[in-house]
N, C-alpha and C positions, 0 to 999 in steps of 0.2 A: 235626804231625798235621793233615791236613787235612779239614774235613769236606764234601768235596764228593762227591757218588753217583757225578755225571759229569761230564767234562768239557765245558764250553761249546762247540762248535762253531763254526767263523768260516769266513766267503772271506773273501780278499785282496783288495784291490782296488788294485793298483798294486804290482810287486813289484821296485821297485829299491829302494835303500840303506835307506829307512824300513820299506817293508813286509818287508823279510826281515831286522832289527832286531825289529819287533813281528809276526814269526810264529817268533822265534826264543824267544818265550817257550813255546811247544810243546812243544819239547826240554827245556828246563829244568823243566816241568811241566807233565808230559800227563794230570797227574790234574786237570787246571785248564782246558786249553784247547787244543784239536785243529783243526788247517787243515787243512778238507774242500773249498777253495776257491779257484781262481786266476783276478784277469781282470788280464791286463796287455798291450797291443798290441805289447813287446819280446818275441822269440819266445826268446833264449834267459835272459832274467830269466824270463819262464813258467813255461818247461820245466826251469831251476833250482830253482823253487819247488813244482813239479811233481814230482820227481822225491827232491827233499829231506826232503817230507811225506805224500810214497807216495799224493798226490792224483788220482785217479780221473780217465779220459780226461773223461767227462761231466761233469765241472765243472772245466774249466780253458775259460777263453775268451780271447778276443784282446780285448773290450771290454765293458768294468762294463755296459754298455747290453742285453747279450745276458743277464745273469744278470736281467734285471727279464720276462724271459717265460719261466721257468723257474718249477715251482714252488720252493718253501721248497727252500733246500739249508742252511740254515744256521741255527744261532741266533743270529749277528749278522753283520752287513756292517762291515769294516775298512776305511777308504777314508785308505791311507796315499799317494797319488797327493800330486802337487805341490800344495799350499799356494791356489794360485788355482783350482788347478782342482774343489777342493771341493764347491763350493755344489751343482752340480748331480746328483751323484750323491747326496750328501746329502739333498736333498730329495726324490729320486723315491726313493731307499728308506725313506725315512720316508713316502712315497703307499705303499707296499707293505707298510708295517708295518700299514696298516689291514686287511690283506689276511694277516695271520697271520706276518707276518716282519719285523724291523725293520733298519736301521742304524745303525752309530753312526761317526760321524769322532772322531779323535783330540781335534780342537780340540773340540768340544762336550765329551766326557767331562773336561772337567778343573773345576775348582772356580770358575776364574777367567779372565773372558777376556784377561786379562793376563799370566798365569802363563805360563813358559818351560820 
């Protein structure tokens, strides 16, 4: 039994092997978490993830950098992109969280910056 009202909302941000892994938690519980979001520069990882979670023309982008002049589309930012390539989208949606919206990367959400 779950007691959630609603489900959390997310974009993607990188939608190859990791992000369509952690947007496939959607499927297995949509009383938990819905992807209203795509930014990935591969056009058919996209338009896979696009078409997978019935994602709206108006929030699928070609790059994480085009969702930071948009308003709020989401109740969090997923930034499942390559490992190095973190830091920076990281930090500018965490500037945007000041601004009513926030992000989170994988590696920060975990308990330990060790943990695997």
């Amino acid at each position: 039994m779950s007691s959630f009202t609603k489900p959390i909302t997310g974009i993607v941000l990188g939608a190859g092997w990791r992000g369509k892994v952690y947007a496939a938690f959607a499927k297995r519980h949509p009383e938990r978490w819905k992807v209203v979001g795509v930014a990935e520069p591969r056009p058919w990882h996209r338009q896979d993830l696009q078409s997978t979670y019935d994602i709206p023309a108006e929030n699928v982008f070609s790059d994480w950098r085009e969702v930071l002049d948009k308003p709020r589309l989401a109740d969090v930012a997923v930034i499942t992109m390559q490992d190095a390539m973190h830091v920076e989208p990281a930090v500018e949606m965490a500037r945007k969280a000041a601004f009513g919206s926030h992000g989170q990367s994988r590696r920060t959400a975990r308990s330990s910056p060790c943990a695997t």
